[in-house]
ROMIGU-487849 format. One line per 5 residues: number of its first residue (from 1); their letters; for each residue x, y, z of C-alpha. Coordinates in nm, 2 decimals, m for minus. Example, Ala and Ser with C-alpha at 12.3 -4.5 7.8 and 13.67 -1.06 7.14 Angstrom:
% residues 2
1) as) 1.23,m0.45,0.78  1.37,m0.11,0.71
This chain:
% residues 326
1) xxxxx) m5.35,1.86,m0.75  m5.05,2.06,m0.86  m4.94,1.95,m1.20  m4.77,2.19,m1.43  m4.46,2.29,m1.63
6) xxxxx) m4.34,2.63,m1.58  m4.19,2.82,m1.81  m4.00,3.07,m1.64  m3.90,3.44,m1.81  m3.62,3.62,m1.57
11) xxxxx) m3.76,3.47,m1.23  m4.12,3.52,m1.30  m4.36,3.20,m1.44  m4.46,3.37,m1.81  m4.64,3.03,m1.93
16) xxxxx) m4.83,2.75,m1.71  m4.86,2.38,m1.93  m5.16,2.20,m1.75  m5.04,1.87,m1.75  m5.29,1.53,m1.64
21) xxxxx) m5.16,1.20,m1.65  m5.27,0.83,m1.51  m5.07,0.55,m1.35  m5.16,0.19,m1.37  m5.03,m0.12,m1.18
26) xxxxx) m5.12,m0.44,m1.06  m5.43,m0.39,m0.91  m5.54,m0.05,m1.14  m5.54,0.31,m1.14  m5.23,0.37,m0.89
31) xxxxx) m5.17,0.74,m0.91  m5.23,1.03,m1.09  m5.23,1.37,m1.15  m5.50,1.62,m1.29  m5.75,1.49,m1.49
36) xxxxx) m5.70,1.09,m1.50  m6.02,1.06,m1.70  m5.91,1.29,m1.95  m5.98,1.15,m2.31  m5.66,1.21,m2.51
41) xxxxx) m5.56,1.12,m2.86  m5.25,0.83,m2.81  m5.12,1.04,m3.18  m4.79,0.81,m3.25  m4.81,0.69,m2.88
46) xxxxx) m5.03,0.41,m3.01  m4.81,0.28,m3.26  m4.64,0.00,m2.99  m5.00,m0.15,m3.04  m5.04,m0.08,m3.33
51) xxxxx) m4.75,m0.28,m3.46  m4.91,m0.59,m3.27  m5.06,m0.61,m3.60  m4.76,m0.77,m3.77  m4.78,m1.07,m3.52
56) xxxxx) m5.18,m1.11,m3.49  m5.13,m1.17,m3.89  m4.85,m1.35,m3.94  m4.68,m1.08,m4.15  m4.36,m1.11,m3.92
61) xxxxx) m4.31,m1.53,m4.07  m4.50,m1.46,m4.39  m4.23,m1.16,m4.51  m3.96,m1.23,m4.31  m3.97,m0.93,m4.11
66) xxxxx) m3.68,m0.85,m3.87  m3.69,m0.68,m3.58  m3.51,m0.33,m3.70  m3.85,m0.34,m3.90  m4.05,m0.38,m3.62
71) xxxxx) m3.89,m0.16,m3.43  m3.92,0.11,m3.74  m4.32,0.00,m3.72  m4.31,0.09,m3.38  m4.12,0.45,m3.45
76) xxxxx) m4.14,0.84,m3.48  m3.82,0.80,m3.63  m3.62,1.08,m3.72  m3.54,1.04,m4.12  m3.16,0.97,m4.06
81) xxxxx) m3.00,0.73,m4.38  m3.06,0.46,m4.14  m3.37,0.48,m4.05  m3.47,0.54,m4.44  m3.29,0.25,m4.57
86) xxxxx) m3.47,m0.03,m4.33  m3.85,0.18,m4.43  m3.69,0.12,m4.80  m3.60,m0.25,m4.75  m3.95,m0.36,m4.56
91) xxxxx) m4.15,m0.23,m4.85  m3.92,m0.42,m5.08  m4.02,m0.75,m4.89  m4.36,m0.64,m4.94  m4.32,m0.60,m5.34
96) xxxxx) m4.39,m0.21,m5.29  m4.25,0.12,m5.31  m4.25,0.42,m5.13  m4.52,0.55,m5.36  m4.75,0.32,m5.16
101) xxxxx) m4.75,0.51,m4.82  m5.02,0.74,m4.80  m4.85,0.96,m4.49  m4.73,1.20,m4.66  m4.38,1.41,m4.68
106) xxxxx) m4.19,1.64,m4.46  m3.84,1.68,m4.40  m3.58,1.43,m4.19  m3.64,1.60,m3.78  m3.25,1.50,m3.78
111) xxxxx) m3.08,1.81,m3.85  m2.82,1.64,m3.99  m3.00,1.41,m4.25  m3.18,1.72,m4.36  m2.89,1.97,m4.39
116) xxxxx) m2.73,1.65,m4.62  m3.07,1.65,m4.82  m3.04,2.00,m4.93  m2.67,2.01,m4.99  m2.73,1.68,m5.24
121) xxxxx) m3.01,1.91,m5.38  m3.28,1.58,m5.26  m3.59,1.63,m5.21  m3.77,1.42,m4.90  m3.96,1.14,m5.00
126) xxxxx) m4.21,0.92,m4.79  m3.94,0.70,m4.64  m3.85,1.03,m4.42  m4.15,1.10,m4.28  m4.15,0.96,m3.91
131) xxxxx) m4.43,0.72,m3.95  m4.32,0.57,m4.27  m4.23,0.25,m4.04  m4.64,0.25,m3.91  m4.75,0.25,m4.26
136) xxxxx) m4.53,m0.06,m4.39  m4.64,m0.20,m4.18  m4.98,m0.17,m4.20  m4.92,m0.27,m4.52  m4.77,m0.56,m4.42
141) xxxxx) m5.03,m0.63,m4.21  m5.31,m0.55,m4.48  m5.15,m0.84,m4.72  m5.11,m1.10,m4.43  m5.49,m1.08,m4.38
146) xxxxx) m5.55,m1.13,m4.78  m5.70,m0.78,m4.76  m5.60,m0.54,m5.04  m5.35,m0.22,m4.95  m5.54,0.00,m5.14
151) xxxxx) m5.66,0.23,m4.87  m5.51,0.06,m4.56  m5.55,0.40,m4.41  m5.96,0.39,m4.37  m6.13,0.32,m4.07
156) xxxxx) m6.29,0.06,m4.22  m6.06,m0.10,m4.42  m5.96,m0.43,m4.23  m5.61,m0.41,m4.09  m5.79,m0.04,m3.90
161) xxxxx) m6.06,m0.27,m3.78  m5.79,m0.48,m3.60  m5.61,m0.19,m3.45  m5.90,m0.11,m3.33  m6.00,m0.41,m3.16
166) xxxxx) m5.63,m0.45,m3.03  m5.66,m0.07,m2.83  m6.05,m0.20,m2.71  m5.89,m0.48,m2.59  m5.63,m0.41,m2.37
171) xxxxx) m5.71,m0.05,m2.24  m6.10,m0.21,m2.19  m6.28,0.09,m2.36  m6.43,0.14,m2.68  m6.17,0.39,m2.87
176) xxxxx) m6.28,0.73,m3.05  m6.12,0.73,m3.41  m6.00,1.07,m3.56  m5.76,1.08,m3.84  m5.37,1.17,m3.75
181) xxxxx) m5.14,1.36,m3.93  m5.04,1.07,m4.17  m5.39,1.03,m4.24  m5.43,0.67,m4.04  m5.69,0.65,m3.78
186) xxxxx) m5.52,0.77,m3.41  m5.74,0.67,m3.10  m5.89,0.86,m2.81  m5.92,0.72,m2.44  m5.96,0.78,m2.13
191) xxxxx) m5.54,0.90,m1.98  m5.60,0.55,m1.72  m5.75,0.37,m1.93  m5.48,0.42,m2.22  m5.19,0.34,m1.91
196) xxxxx) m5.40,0.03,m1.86  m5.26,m0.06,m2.20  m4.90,0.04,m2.14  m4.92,m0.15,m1.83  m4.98,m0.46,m2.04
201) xxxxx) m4.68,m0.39,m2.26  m4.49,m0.38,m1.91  m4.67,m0.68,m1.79  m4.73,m0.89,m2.11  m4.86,m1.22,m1.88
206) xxxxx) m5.14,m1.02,m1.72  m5.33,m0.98,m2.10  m5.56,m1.18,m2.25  m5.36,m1.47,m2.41  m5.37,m1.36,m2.78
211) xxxxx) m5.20,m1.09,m2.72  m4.94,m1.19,m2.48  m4.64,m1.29,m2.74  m4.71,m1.01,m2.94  m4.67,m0.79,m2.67
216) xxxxx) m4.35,m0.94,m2.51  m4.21,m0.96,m2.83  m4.30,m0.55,m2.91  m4.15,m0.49,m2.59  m3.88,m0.70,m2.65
221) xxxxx) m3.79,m0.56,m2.97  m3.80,m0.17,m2.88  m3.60,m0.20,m2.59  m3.31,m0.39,m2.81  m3.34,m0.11,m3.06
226) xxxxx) m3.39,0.23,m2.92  m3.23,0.40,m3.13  m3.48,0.31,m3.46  m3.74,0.42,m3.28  m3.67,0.76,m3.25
231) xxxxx) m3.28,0.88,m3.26  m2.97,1.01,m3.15  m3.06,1.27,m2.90  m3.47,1.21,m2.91  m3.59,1.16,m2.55
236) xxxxx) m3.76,0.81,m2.64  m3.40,0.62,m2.79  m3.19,0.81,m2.46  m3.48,0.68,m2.16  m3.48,0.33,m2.34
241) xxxxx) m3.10,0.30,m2.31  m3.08,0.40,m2.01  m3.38,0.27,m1.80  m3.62,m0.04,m1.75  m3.90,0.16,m1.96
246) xxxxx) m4.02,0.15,m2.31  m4.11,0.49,m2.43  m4.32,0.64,m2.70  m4.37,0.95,m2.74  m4.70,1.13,m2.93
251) xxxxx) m4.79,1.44,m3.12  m4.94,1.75,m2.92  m4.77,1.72,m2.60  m4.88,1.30,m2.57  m4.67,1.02,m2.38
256) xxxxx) m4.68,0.68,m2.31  m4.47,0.45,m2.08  m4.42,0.11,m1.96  m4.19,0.06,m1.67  m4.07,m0.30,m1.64
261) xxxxx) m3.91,m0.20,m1.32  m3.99,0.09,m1.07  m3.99,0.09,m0.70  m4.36,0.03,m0.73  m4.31,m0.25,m0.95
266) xxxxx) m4.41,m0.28,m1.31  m4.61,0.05,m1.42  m4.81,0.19,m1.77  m4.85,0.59,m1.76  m5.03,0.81,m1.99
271) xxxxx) m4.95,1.17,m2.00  m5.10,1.46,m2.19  m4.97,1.86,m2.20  m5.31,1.94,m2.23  m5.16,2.25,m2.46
276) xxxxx) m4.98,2.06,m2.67  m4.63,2.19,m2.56  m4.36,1.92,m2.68  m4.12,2.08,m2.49  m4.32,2.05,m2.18
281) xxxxx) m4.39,1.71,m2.21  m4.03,1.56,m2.27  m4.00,1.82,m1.84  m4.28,1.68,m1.75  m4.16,1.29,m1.82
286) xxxxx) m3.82,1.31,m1.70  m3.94,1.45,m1.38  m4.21,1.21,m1.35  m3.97,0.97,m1.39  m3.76,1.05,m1.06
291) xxxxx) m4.09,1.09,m0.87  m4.10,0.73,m0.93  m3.74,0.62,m0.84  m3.60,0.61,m1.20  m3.35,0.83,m1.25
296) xxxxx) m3.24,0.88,m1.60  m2.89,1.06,m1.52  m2.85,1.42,m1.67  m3.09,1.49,m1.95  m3.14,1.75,m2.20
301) xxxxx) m3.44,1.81,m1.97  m3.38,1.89,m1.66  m3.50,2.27,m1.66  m3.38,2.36,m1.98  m3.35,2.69,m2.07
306) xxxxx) m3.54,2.94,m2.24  m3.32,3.15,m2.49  m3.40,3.41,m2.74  m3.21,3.47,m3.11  m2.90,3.60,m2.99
311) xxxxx) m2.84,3.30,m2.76  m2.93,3.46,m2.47  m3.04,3.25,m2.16  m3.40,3.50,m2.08  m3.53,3.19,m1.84
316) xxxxx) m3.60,2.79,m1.82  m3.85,2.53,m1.76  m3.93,2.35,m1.45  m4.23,2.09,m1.35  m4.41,2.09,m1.08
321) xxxxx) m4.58,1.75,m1.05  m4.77,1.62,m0.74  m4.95,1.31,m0.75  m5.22,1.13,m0.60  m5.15,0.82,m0.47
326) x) m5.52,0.58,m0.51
């Protein structure tokens, strides 16, 4: 079926975004569009399950954590003061420093943060990068099971192993491990079998009974703080104020979704731009969205347009989604 984004130059298409994506509810695979069974790397899109960690462990009671450090766990945050001072305070708890996160640096995504960076003549540090909230708690997680933090990051070492186990768990596939871009394991799966998962983040009741708190309590927790888990302005913090949904986006044109409300009911979706194209994705989501009754209001992405360095408007984006209804 027809599932694209468009990016339009003058009135003619110039680029075509293939874009495949799964729907889950109640009684499975729902709807979909392109490849359903396309297996897809979740990137950051995982890290709702993977934060499940700090509540299989105990870290959450052991270390006190609060939910603005969940939330951070749960985040592709965008390196703003705030989001660096509660990554700084959860590794405090933990008796660490930022020296102990093994994802590596890059500068705030928040133009402002950054632009105050340079003009203090700072250099980043860990606690910017956008998964600095994942790896604390990993680390969290690693010293709740008694298990050293010493390479937390390796697909072996044991708070991976449960991550692992979590994703097998509720999506009902074995995952394919690859290492992400902060050097952590990210996880492959099928697009329906991964909205499975995201189903069960919208439906906590409906998993197995281990992870049923965990999951409400995720949920719970992301949707009373958008705005750690990404940021002013990012697509995941404005859909989560705005709608029934949590949202999490992932790298290489990746999303994930559970709808707590929709006219279908309760939903999980997987979504990949199958070339990577964030800007295609955050179209391709908001339209997707409407398809299914929830309309976000005015967006940032509702065919945006195309312009070139002098600020000229050369053309726009536009998504062209059809599903298939199971």
């Amino acid at each position: 079926m027809n599932a694209w984004v468009y990016a339009y130059r003058g009135q003619e298409v110039e680029n075509r975004h293939r874009v495949s994506l799964a729907i889950h509810g109640p009684e499975g695979l729902l709807a979909y569009a392109g490849n359903p069974g396309l297996w897809a790397y979740m990137r950051s899109s995982a890290k709702p399950f993977q934060a499940l960690a700090l509540f299989l462990t105990g870290a959450v009671e052991r270390f006190g954590i609060t939910e603005e450090e969940v939330a951070l766990a749960t985040a592709s945050h965008d390196g703003t003061p705030r989001h660096v001072a509660v990554a700084s305070g959860f590794l405090t708890k933990l008796g660490l420093g930022p020296e102990a996160l093994v994802c590596g640096v890059h500068p705030p995504s928040s133009r402002e943060a950054r632009k105050a960076l340079e003009e203090a003549g700072q250099s980043p540090t860990p606690l910017h990068h956008n998964c600095s909230g994942k790896h604390a708690g990993m680390l969290a997680a690693s010293l709740a099971l008694g298990a050293s933090p010493e390479g937390y990051e390796n697909p072996d070492h044991p708070v991976q192993v449960l991550n692992r186990k979590t994703l097998r768990e509720l999506s009902g596939v074995e995952p394919l491990l690859a290492i992400d871009g902060c050097s952590v394991p990210t996880f492959s799966l099928p697009l329906s079998r991964a909205a499975r998962a995201f189903y069960l983040l919208a439906m906590p009741e409906r998993a197995l009974e281990a992870y049923r708190e965990p999951l409400r309590k995720v949920q719970q927790i992301m949707r009373r703080h958008p705005e750690l888990v990404a940021g002013p302005g990012s697509i995941d913090t404005l859909l989560m104020e705005r709608l029934p949904v949590v949202a999490k986006r992932g790298a290489d044109g990746y999303y994930g979704l559970a709808l707590l409300e929709s006219p279908h009911g309760p939903l999980g979706i997987a979504l990949k731009v199958e070339d990577s194209s964030a800007q295609a994705r955050e179209v391709a989501v908001v339209t997707l969205l409407r398809l299914l009754g929830l309309d976000p209001g005015p967006t940032p992405w509702d065919q945006p347009e195309r312009r070139n360095y002098r600020g000229l408007q050369v053309g726009y984006l536009k998504a062209h989604l059809e599903l298939t209804w199971v």
